[in-house]
C-alpha positions as CSV (number, residue, x, y, z in Angstrom):
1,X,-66.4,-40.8,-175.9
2,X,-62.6,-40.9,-175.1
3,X,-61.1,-44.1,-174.1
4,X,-57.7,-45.4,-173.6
5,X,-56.5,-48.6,-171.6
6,X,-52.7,-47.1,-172.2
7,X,-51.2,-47.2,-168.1
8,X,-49.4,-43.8,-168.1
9,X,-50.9,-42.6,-171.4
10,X,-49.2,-38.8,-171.8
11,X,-51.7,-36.6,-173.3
12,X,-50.2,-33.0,-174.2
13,X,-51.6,-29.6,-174.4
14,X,-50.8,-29.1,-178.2
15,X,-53.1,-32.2,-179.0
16,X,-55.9,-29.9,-177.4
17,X,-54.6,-26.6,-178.3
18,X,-54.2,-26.3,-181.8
19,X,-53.3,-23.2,-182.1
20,X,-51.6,-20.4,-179.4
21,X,-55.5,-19.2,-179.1
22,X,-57.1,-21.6,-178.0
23,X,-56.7,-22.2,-173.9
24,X,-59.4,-23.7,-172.8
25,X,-61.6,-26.9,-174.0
26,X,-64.8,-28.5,-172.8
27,X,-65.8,-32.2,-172.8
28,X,-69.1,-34.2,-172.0
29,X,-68.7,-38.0,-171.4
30,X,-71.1,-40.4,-170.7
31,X,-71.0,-44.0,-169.1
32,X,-67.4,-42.4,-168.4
33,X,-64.4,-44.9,-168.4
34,X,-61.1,-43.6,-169.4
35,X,-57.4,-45.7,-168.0
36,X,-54.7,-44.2,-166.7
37,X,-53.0,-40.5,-168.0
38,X,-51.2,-37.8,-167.6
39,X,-51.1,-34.5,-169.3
40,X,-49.2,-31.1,-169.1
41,X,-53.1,-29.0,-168.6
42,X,-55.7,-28.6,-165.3
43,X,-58.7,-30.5,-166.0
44,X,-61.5,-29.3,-164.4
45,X,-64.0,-31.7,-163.3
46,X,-68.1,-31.6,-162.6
47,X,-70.1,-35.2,-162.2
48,X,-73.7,-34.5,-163.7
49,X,-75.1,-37.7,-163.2
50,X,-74.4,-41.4,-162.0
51,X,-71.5,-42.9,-159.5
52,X,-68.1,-44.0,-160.5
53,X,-64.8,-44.5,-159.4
54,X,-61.7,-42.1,-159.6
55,X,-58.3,-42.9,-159.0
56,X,-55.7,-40.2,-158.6
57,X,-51.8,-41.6,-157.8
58,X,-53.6,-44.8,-157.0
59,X,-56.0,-43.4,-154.3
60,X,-59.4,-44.6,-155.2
61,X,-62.1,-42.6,-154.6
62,X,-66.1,-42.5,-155.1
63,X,-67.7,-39.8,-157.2
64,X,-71.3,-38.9,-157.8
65,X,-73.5,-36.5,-159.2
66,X,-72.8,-32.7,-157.8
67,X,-68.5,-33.5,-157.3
68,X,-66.7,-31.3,-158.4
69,X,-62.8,-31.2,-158.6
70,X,-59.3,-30.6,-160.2
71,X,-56.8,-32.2,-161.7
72,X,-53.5,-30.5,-161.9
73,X,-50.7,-31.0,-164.7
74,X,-48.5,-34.3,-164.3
75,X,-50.6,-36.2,-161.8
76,X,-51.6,-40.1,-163.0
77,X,-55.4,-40.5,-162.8
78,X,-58.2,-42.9,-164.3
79,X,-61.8,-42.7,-164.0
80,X,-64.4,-45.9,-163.9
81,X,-67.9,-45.7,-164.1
82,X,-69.7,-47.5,-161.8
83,X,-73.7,-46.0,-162.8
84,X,-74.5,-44.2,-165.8
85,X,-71.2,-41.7,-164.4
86,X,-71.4,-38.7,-166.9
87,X,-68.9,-36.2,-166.4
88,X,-68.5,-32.6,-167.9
89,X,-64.6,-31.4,-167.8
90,X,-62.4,-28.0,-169.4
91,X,-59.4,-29.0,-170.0
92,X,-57.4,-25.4,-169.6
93,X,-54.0,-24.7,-170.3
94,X,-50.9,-23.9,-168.0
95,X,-50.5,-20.6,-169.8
96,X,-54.2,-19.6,-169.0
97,X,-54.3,-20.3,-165.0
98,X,-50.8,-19.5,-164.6
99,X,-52.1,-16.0,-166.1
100,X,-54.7,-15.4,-163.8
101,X,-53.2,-17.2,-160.7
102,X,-52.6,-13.7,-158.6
103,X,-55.9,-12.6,-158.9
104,X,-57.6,-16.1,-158.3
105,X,-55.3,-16.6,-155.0
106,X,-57.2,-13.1,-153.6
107,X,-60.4,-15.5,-154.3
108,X,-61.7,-17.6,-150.8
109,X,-61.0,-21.2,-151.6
110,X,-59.3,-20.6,-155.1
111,X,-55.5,-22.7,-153.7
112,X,-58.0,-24.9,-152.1
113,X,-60.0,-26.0,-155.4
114,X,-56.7,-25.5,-157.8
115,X,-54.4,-27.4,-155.4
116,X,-54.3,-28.4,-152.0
117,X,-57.5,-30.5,-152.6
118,X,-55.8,-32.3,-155.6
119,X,-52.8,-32.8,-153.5
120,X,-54.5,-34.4,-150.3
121,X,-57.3,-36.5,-152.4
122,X,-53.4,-37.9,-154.4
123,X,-52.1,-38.7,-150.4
124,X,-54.3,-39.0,-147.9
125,X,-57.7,-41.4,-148.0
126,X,-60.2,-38.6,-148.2
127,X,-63.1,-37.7,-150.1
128,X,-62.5,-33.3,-149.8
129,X,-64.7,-32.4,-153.0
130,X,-66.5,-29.6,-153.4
131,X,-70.1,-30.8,-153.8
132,X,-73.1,-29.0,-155.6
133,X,-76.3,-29.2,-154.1
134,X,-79.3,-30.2,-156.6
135,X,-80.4,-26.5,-157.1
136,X,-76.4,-25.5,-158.3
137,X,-75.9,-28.4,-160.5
138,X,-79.1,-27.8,-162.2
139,X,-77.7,-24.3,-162.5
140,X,-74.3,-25.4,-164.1
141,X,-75.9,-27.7,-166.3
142,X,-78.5,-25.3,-167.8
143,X,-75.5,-22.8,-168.4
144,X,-73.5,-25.6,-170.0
145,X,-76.4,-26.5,-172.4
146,X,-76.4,-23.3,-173.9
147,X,-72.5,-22.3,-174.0
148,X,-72.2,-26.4,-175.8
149,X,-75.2,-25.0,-178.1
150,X,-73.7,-22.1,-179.1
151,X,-69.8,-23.7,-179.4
152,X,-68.3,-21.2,-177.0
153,X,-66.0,-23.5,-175.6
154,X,-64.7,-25.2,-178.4
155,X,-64.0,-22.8,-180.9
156,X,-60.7,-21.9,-182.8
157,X,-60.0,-19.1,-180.5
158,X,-60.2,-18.4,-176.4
159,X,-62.1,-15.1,-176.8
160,X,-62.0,-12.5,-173.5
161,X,-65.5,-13.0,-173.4
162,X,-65.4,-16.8,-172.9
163,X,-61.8,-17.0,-170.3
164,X,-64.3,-14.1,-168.5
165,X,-67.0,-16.5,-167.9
166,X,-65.1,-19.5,-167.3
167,X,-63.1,-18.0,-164.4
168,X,-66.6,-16.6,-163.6
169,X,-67.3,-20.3,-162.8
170,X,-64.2,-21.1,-161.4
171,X,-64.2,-18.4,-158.9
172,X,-67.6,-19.5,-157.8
173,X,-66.7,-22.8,-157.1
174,X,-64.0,-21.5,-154.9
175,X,-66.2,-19.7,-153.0
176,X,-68.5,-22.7,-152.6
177,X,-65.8,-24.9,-151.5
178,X,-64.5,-22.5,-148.6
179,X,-68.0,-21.9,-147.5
180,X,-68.8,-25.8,-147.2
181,X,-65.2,-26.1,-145.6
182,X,-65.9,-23.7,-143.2
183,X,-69.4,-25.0,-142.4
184,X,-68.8,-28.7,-141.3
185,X,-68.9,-29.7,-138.2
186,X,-67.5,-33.3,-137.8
187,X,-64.8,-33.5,-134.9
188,X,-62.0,-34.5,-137.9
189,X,-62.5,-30.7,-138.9
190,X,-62.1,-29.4,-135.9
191,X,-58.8,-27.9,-137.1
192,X,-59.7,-27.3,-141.3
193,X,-59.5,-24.3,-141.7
194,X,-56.5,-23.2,-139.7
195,X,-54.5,-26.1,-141.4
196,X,-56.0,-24.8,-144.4
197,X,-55.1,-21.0,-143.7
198,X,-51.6,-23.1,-143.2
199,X,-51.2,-25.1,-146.7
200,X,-52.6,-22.1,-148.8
201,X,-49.1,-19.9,-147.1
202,X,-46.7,-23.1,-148.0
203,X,-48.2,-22.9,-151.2
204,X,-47.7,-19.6,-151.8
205,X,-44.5,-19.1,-150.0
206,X,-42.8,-22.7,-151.1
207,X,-39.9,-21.5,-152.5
208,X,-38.9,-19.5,-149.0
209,X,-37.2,-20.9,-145.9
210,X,-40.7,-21.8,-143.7
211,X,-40.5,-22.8,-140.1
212,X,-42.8,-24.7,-138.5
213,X,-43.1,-22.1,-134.9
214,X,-44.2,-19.3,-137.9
215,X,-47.1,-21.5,-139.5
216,X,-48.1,-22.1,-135.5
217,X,-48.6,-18.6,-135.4
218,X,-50.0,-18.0,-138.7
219,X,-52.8,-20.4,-137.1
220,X,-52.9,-19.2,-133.3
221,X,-52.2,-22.2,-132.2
222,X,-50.0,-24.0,-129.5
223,X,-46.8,-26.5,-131.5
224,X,-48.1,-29.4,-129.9
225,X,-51.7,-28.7,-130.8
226,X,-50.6,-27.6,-134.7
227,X,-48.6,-30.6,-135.4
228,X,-51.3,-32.8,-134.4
229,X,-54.1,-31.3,-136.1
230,X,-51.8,-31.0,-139.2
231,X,-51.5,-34.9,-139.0
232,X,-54.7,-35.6,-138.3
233,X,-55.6,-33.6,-141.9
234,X,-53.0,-34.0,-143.9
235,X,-51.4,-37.3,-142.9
236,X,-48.1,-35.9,-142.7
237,X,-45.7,-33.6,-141.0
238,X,-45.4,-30.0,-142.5
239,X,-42.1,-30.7,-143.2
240,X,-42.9,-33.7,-145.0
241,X,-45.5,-31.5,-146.6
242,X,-43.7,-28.9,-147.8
243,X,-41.0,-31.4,-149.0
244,X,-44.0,-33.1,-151.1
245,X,-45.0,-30.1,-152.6
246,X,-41.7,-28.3,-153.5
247,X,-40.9,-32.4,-155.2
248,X,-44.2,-31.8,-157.6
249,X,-43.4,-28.2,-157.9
250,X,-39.7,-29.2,-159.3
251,X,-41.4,-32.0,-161.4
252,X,-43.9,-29.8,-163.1
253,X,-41.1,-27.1,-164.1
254,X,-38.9,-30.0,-165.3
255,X,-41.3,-31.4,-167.5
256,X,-42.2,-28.2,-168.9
257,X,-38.7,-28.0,-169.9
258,X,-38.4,-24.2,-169.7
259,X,-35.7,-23.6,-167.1
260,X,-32.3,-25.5,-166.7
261,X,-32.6,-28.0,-163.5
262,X,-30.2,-25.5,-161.3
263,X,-32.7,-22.8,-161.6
264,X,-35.7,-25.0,-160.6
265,X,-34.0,-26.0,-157.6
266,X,-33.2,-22.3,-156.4
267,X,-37.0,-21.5,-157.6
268,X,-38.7,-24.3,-155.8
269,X,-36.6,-24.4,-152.5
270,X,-33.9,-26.1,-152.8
271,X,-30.4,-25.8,-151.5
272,X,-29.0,-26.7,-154.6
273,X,-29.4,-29.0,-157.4
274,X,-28.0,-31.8,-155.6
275,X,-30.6,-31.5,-153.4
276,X,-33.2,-31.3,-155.2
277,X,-32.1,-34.4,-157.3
278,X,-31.8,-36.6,-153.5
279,X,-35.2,-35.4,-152.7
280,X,-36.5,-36.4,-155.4
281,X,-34.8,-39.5,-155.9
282,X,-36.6,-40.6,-151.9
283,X,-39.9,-39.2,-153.3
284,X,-39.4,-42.2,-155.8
285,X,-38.2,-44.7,-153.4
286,X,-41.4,-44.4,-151.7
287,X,-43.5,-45.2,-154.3
């Protein structure tokens, strides 16, 4: 089992990734503790058994057996086991989802999984995971048994075969998610999935001017009645949203250190450089 008690321990793709083919890894942890990290892949995350405790920009939140989520690149988190917690998690790199990212967007649910999830459960105090019932997670782990028999995951080089099957998965669990999203009925989610309709455009549309009278009619709904609802879900203003997300946007490119800081600005949104430096700079103020 991995462990590391390091606060802000940076784990990097080429410590995964040995060599350029090799994209995506899989893990199985038991009695799962492991402090708090960063790294520059997606993790993706499926609780086989027990309870436990994870903690994502220093939101904590209960997991158990059937959870399933993502983490995306550059975001603290920490796990604690609380009850036997065993946890089977890819770790996949940029290169590979960033690859596939316009045909997983036409999926129901794929923005949801891969990132507005991630980015609520890291601001707001809720518990949004998609959640395999008995008869799926049984499923998943029978699959897993044999691909970990048979070394699938692990080997020297990602194979079309194996990044086939694992978006396979991946595109499943989307689908999953958006149907349990759009079957709850609890008066909070009322509103879901209109708001959600809403932060799968700003996400796909984050580096354009976006006003808030054209997400009210992306939605059908009255300005009064949008801003509320978006509140009520996502803690926040969209402006203060979209802000959020075009500050995490900027930090990811910057730490991937492929473009100069004035062309992440103009990519993610920003006036200028400048701008992007103050909003950033508040981002930290906060925190």
């Amino acid at each position: 089992m991995l462990q590391s008690q390091h606060y802000d321990y940076y784990v990097r793709a080429k410590d995964f990734f040995r060599n350029s083919n090799t994209h995506i890894r899989s893990f199985l942890y038991k009695n799962y503790s492991y402090g708090t990290h960063v790294h520059d892949f997606y993790e993706i995350n499926i609780v086989l058994k027990g309870t436990g405790i994870h903690i994502l920009s220093d939101r904590k939140i209960h997991v158990k057996a059937g959870d399933v989520f993502v983490i995306p690149p550059f975001i603290p988190h920490s796990y604690t086991n609380e009850n036997e917690l065993t946890v089977f998690h890819y770790v996949v790199s940029q290169e590979l989802i960033k690859s596939h990212y316009d045909e997983g967007k036409k999926v129901q649910g794929f923005l949801h999984l891969m990132e507005i999830e991630p980015y609520l459960r890291g601001t707001v105090d809720i518990n949004a995971f998609l959640h395999l019932s008995p008869a799926r997670l049984r499923k998943f782990t029978d699959d897993i048994q044999f691909e970990r028999s048979e070394n699938h995951i692990n080997d020297t080089e990602t194979t079309p075969l194996m990044i086939h099957s694992f978006f396979t998965m991946l595109y499943r669990f989307a689908e999953y998610l958006h149907n349990q999203i759009n079957t709850q009925t609890s008066p909070g989610t009322k509103y879901s999935d209109q708001i959600i309709t809403v932060l799968e455009y700003i996400h796909s549309n984050y580096e354009q001017t976006i006003y808030t009278d054209d997400l009210c009619r992306l939605c059908f709904m009255s300005r009064s009645t949008f801003l509320r609802a978006f509140s009520q879900i996502c803690g926040c203003t969209p402006r203060e949203y979209l802000i959020a997300y075009r500050n995490r946007k900027a930090t990811e490119l910057i730490e991937s250190s492929k473009y100069s800081k004035t062309q992440i600005a103009h990519m993610c949104g920003f006036y200028d450089l400048s701008h992007m430096e103050r909003s950033l700079d508040n981002q930290a103020e906060k925190k």
